[in-house]
C-alpha positions in Angstrom: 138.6 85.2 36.6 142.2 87.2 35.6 142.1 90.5 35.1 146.1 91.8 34.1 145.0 95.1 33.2 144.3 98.1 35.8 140.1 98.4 36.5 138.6 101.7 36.5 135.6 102.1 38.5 134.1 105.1 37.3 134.3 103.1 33.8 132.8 100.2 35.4 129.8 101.8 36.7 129.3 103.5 33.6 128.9 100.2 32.2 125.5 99.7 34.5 122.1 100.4 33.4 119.5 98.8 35.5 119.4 100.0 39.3 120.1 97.3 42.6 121.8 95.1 39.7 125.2 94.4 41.0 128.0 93.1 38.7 131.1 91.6 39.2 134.3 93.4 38.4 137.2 91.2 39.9 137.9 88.5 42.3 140.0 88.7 45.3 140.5 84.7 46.6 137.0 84.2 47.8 135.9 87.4 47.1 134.0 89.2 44.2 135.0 92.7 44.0 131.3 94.1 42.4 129.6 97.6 41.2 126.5 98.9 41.3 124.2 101.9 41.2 121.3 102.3 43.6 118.5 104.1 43.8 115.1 103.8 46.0 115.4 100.8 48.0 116.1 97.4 48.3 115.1 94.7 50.7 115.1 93.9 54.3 117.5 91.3 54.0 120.8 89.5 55.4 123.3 87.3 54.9 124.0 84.7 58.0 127.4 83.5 57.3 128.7 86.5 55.5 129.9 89.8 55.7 129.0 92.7 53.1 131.2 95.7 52.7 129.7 98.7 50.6 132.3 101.6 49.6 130.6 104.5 48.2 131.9 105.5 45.0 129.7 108.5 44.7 126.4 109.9 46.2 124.8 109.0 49.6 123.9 106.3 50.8 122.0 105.1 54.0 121.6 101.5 55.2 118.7 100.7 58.0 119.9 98.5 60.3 117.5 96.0 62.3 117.5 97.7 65.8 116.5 101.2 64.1 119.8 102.6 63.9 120.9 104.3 60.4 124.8 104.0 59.3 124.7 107.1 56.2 127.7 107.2 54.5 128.8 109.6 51.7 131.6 109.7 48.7 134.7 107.4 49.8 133.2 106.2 52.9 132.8 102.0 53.7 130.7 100.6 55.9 130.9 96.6 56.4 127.7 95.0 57.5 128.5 91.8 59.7 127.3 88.4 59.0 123.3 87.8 60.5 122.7 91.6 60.7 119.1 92.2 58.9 119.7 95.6 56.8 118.2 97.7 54.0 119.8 99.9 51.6 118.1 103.3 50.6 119.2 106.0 48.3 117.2 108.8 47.8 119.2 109.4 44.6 121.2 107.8 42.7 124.6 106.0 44.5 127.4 104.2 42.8 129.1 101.8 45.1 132.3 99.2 45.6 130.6 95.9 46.7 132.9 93.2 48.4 131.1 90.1 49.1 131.9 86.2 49.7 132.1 84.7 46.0 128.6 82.3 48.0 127.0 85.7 48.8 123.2 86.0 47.4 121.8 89.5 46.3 119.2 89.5 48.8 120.2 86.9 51.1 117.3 84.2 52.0 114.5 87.2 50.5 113.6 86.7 47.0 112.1 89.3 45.6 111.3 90.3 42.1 114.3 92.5 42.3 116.5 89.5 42.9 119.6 89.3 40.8 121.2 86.0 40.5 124.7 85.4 40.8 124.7 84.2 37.1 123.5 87.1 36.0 126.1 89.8 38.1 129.4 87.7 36.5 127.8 88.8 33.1 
Protein backbone atom coordinates (compact mmCIF):
# COMPACT_ATOMS: atom_id res chain seq x y z
CA UNK A 1 0.00 0.00 0.00
CA UNK A 2 1.48 3.83 -1.11
CA UNK A 3 -0.36 6.48 -0.23
CA UNK A 4 1.60 10.01 -1.65
CA UNK A 5 -1.12 12.13 -0.93
CA UNK A 6 -1.84 13.68 2.75
CA UNK A 7 -4.87 11.39 4.62
CA UNK A 8 -7.58 13.15 6.44
CA UNK A 9 -9.18 11.38 9.11
CA UNK A 10 -12.24 13.12 9.65
CA UNK A 11 -12.73 12.29 5.83
CA UNK A 12 -11.79 8.80 6.48
CA UNK A 13 -14.30 8.15 9.07
CA UNK A 14 -16.88 9.72 7.15
CA UNK A 15 -16.25 7.08 4.71
CA UNK A 16 -17.53 4.34 7.54
CA UNK A 17 -21.03 3.16 7.80
CA UNK A 18 -21.30 0.00 9.80
CA UNK A 19 -20.25 0.26 13.56
CA UNK A 20 -16.99 -2.09 15.22
CA UNK A 21 -15.95 -2.32 11.30
CA UNK A 22 -12.43 -1.11 11.29
CA UNK A 23 -10.73 -0.23 7.90
CA UNK A 24 -7.43 0.32 6.89
CA UNK A 25 -6.21 3.75 6.03
CA UNK A 26 -2.28 3.37 5.64
CA UNK A 27 0.58 1.26 6.52
CA UNK A 28 3.44 2.09 8.64
CA UNK A 29 6.24 -1.07 8.06
CA UNK A 30 4.30 -3.68 9.84
CA UNK A 31 1.69 -1.60 10.79
CA UNK A 32 -1.88 -0.77 9.55
CA UNK A 33 -2.82 2.65 10.41
CA UNK A 34 -6.99 1.88 10.60
CA UNK A 35 -10.42 3.92 11.40
CA UNK A 36 -13.40 3.09 12.94
CA UNK A 37 -16.56 4.26 14.64
CA UNK A 38 -17.89 2.47 17.68
CA UNK A 39 -20.77 2.20 19.37
CA UNK A 40 -22.21 -0.33 22.19
CA UNK A 41 -19.75 -2.90 22.68
CA UNK A 42 -17.51 -5.29 21.43
CA UNK A 43 -15.98 -8.41 22.71
CA UNK A 44 -13.98 -9.66 25.59
CA UNK A 45 -11.07 -10.31 23.63
CA UNK A 46 -7.08 -10.11 23.20
CA UNK A 47 -4.37 -10.31 21.16
CA UNK A 48 -1.19 -12.53 22.69
CA UNK A 49 1.57 -11.33 20.60
CA UNK A 50 0.39 -7.87 19.85
CA UNK A 51 -0.09 -4.65 20.93
CA UNK A 52 -3.33 -2.42 20.07
CA UNK A 53 -3.19 1.33 20.31
CA UNK A 54 -6.63 3.17 20.10
CA UNK A 55 -6.38 7.20 19.59
CA UNK A 56 -9.69 8.73 20.00
CA UNK A 57 -10.57 10.90 17.17
CA UNK A 58 -13.78 12.12 18.72
CA UNK A 59 -16.30 11.04 21.57
CA UNK A 60 -15.54 8.85 24.62
CA UNK A 61 -14.51 5.93 24.87
CA UNK A 62 -13.93 3.31 27.76
CA UNK A 63 -12.08 0.01 27.49
CA UNK A 64 -12.66 -2.82 30.41
CA UNK A 65 -9.70 -4.29 31.24
CA UNK A 66 -9.44 -7.98 32.72
CA UNK A 67 -8.67 -7.26 36.47
CA UNK A 68 -11.77 -4.69 36.53
CA UNK A 69 -10.00 -1.65 36.08
CA UNK A 70 -11.53 0.93 33.37
CA UNK A 71 -8.92 3.17 31.20
CA UNK A 72 -11.75 6.08 29.62
CA UNK A 73 -10.30 8.18 27.32
CA UNK A 74 -11.86 11.21 25.51
CA UNK A 75 -11.12 13.44 22.23
CA UNK A 76 -7.16 13.25 21.34
CA UNK A 77 -6.39 10.88 24.00
CA UNK A 78 -4.41 7.10 23.18
CA UNK A 79 -4.35 4.43 25.20
CA UNK A 80 -2.16 1.24 23.96
CA UNK A 81 -3.37 -2.10 25.19
CA UNK A 82 -0.34 -4.54 25.69
CA UNK A 83 0.03 -7.86 24.09
CA UNK A 84 -2.15 -10.83 26.27
CA UNK A 85 -4.25 -8.18 28.09
CA UNK A 86 -8.02 -9.46 27.83
CA UNK A 87 -10.05 -6.05 27.14
CA UNK A 88 -13.44 -4.76 25.93
CA UNK A 89 -14.33 -1.67 24.17
CA UNK A 90 -17.65 0.15 25.11
CA UNK A 91 -19.05 3.37 23.87
CA UNK A 92 -22.13 4.56 25.14
CA UNK A 93 -22.29 6.74 21.95
CA UNK A 94 -20.86 6.92 19.11
CA UNK A 95 -16.66 7.11 19.06
CA UNK A 96 -14.45 7.59 16.08
CA UNK A 97 -10.97 6.33 16.61
CA UNK A 98 -7.14 5.97 15.10
CA UNK A 99 -6.42 2.16 15.32
CA UNK A 100 -2.72 1.07 15.07
CA UNK A 101 -2.29 -2.60 15.00
CA UNK A 102 0.38 -5.29 13.80
CA UNK A 103 -0.46 -5.78 9.88
CA UNK A 104 -1.20 -10.06 11.68
CA UNK A 105 -3.54 -8.42 14.14
CA UNK A 106 -7.23 -10.09 14.09
CA UNK A 107 -10.44 -7.95 14.91
CA UNK A 108 -11.25 -9.86 17.85
CA UNK A 109 -8.27 -11.74 18.62
CA UNK A 110 -8.87 -15.76 19.17
CA UNK A 111 -13.06 -14.75 19.74
CA UNK A 112 -15.07 -15.05 16.79
CA UNK A 113 -18.07 -13.59 17.01
CA UNK A 114 -20.69 -12.68 14.54
CA UNK A 115 -19.28 -9.23 14.74
CA UNK A 116 -16.01 -10.47 13.41
CA UNK A 117 -14.54 -8.43 10.65
CA UNK A 118 -11.87 -10.11 8.66
CA UNK A 119 -8.83 -8.57 7.69
CA UNK A 120 -9.88 -8.94 3.93
CA UNK A 121 -12.64 -7.15 4.47
CA UNK A 122 -10.94 -3.82 6.68
CA UNK A 123 -8.21 -3.38 3.51
CA UNK A 124 -11.45 -2.74 1.44
Amino acid sequence: MQIIEPIRIADELSRVTDHWTPRVIGQVNDQYVKVAKLLGELVWHAHEDEDEMFLVVYGNLRIQLEGGRDVELAAGQFFVVPAGVQHNPVADEEVGIVLIETITTAHTGSVQVPGTVSLERQLR
